[in-house]
N, C-alpha and C positions, 0 to 999 in steps of 0.2 A: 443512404439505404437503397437496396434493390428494389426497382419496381416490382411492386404484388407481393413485397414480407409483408409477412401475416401480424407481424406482431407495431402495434403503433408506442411507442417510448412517451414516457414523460417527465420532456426533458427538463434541466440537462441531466445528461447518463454520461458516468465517468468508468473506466476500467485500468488498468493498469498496464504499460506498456507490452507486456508479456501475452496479453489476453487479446492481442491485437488480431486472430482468428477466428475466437472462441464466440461461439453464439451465447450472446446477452439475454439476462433472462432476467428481468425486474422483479423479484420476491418481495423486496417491500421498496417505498420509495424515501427518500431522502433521509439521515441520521438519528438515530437513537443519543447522541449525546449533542450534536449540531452546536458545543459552544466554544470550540479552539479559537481564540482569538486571529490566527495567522489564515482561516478556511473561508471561502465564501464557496465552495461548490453546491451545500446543500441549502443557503442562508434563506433560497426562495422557496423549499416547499417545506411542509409539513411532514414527520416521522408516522409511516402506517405501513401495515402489515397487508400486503393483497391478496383479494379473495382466491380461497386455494383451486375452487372452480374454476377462474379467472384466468390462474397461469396453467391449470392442464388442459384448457381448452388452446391458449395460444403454444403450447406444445405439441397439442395434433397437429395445429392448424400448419407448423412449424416442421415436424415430420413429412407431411404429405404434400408441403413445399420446395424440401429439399430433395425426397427422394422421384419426384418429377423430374428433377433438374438433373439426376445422377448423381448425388453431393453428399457426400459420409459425414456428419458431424462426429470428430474425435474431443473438439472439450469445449467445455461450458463455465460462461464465470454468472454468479449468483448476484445482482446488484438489489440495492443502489449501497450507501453510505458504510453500512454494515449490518448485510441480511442475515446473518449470523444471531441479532436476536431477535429474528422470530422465534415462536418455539418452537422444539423440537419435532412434535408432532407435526404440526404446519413442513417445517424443512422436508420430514419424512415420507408427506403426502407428496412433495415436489418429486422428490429422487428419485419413487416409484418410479410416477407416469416417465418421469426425466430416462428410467433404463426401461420402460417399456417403448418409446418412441426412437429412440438411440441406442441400439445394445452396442453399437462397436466402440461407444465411447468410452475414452481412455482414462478423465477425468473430470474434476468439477472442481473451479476454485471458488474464491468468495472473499470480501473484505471484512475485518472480523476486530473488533477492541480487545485488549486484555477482559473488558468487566464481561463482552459474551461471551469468551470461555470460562471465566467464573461462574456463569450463571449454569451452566452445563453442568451436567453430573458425568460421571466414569464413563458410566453404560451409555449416554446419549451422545456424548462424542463417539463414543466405538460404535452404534449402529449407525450414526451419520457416516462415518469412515470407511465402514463396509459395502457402504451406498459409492463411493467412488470421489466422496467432498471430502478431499484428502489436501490440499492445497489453501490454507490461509493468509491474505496481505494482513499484517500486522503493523499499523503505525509506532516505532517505538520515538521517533521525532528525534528524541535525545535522551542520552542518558542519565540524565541532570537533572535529581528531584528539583530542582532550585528552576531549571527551565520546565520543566512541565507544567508547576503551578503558576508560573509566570502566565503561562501560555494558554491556562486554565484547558488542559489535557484531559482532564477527569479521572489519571491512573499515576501510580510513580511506576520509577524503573526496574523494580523488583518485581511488580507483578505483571510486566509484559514476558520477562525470564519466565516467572510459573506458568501461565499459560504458553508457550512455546515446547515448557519441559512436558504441560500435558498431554498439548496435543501432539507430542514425538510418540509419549506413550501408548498411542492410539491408532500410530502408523502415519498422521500427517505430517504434512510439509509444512515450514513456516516462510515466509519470504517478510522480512523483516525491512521497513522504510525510515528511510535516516534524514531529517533537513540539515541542509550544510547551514551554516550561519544561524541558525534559530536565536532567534533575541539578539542578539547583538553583540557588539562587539563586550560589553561588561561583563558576558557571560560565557565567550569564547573559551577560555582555557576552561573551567570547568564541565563546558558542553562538551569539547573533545575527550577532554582526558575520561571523563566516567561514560562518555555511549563507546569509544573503545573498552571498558574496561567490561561494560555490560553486552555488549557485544560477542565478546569472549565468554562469556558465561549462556550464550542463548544458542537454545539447539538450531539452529537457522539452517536451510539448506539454501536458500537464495539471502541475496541483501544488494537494497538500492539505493543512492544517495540521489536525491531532489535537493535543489538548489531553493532555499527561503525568497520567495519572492512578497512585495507588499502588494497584497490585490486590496486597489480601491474599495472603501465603502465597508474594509473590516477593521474591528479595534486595534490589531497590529499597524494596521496601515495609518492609523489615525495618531497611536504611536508614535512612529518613525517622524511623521510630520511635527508633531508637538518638540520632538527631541528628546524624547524618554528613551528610545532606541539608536543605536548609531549601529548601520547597517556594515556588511564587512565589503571592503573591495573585492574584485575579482579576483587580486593577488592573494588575498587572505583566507578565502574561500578556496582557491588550488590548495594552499597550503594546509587549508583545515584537513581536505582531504586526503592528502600525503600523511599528513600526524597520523591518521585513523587507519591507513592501508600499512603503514609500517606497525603500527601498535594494536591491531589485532590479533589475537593468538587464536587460530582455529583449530581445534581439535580434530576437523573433517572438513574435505573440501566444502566451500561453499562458494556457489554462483555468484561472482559480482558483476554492479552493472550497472553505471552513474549515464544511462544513456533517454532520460528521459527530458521532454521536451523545455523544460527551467534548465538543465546543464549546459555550460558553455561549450563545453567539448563532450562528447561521447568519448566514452572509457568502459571497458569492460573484461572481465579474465574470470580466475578462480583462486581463489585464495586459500592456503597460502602459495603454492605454484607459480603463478603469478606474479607473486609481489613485485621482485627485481626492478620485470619489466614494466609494473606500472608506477612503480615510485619513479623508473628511469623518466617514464613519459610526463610524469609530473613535473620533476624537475627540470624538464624542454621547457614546457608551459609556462612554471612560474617564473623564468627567467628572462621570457620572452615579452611577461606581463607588465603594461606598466603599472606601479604602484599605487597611482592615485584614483587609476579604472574603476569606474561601477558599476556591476552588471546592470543593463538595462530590462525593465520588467519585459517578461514576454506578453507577448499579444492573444496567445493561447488561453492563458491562465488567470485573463481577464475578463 
């Protein structure tokens, strides 16, 4: 962080590869649902909602920092886990001060569950929308009721669709997150074959593939050790991803973008446009891979 930001984190603070500009603004800290077996991001803190005093003060403080320095903020991601259920109100108070301190901003994302767009009504998504929180990360993990409960997700795969489909209604974006391998190899074919097919079925304008890694000290990880999971090779993980870029059907372009820090290789296009050339790249990859390769956990995401 720059010497003399005004604003102090508490950490750790995660954003999503995309948000890699945007000034972070901590609305609540740590998860509302915090019980995915595969996640330790939020394992250390507690789920609360921060005082709305709290964040319009480090938003002056935050203005009068930037526009010293000559520095235009154009977008804003909303943290931590998913500030999305605070409520609306709370959200509202933020967006204000957030276009009073920033008018040239362009946008405002946020990580967001299927259950906090359920808990929304019509009207409170469209005046959030109008405020510029037009940009939702959506974990859909997989499309595989059979792997969500596994993974004790807290949504199936049908109500990450409805929330996508509402919040299109409403003028947002959804940017939808995919784990390659999730659960293992016993669940392989069903996890491809229905998150491509749900996939197709979601208003998505962005979509990212994350590679499944076992972060020590979570029940997934405790899992894989006991032998209840058998994790997939490297080769079988390219390949998952080839299944899913060929068996996609999108309606409308949509951003892809397998270039986050768990991916072996960075890969990224538009889909369908696209495709050809990244199946082509795939199929370099997987030929190149040995069979009995495992990805090695990263050191990031531990």
């Amino acid at each position: 962080m720059r010497s003399g930001f005004p604003i102090i984190y508490e950490q750790p603070v995660f954003r999503p590869p995309g948000e890699a500009q945007s000034l972070l603004l901590q609305v609540t800290t740590g998860c509302s649902h915090n019980r995915c077996t595969f996640c330790a991001m939020y394992r250390g803190k507690s789920f609360r909602v921060r005082p709305l005093a709290e964040i319009q003060r480090e938003l002056t403080l935050c203005a009068d920092y930037f526009a010293r320095r000559g520095e235009t903020v154009r977008k804003i991601f909303l943290c931590d886990g998913d500030a999305l259920a605070a409520p609306s109100a709370h959200l509202l108070g933020v967006l204000d001060r957030v276009h009073t301190c920033f008018p040239a901003l362009r946008r405002i994302g946020i990580y967001a569950t299927a259950a906090n767009v359920r808990a929304k009504t019509d009207t409170e998504l469209a005046l959030l929308g109008k405020r510029k929180l037009t940009l939702a990360y959506i974990g859909l993990e997989s499309g595989s009721d059979a792997v969500l409960r596994a993974v004790n997700k807290g949504n199936n795969a049908a109500e990450v669709v409805e929330a996508a489909q509402r919040l299109s209604q409403h003028g947002w974006q959804t940017s939808l997150i995919v784990m390659l391998g999730l659960n293992g190899r016993a669940f392989a074919s069903a996890h491809r074959e229905e998150t491509a097919m749900v996939i197709s079925q979601t208003p998505a304008r962005f979509l990212s593939f994350l590679t499944t890694v076992a972060v020590p000290n979570t029940p997934y990880f405790r899992a894989i050790e006991a032998g209840d999971i058998q994790p997939l090779t490297s080769r079988e993980l390219l390949e998952e991803m080839h299944y899913l870029i060929a068996h996609i059907d999108c309606p409308k372009p949509v951003i892809f973008r397998a270039n986050h820090v768990s991916n072996q290789f960075p890969l990224e296009g538009v889909l369908s446009k696209d495709r050809a050339k990244l199946l082509s790249t795939l199929e370099q990859w997987i030929r190149s891979c040995p069979a009995n390769l495992y990805p090695d956990a990263n050191p990031f995401l531990l």
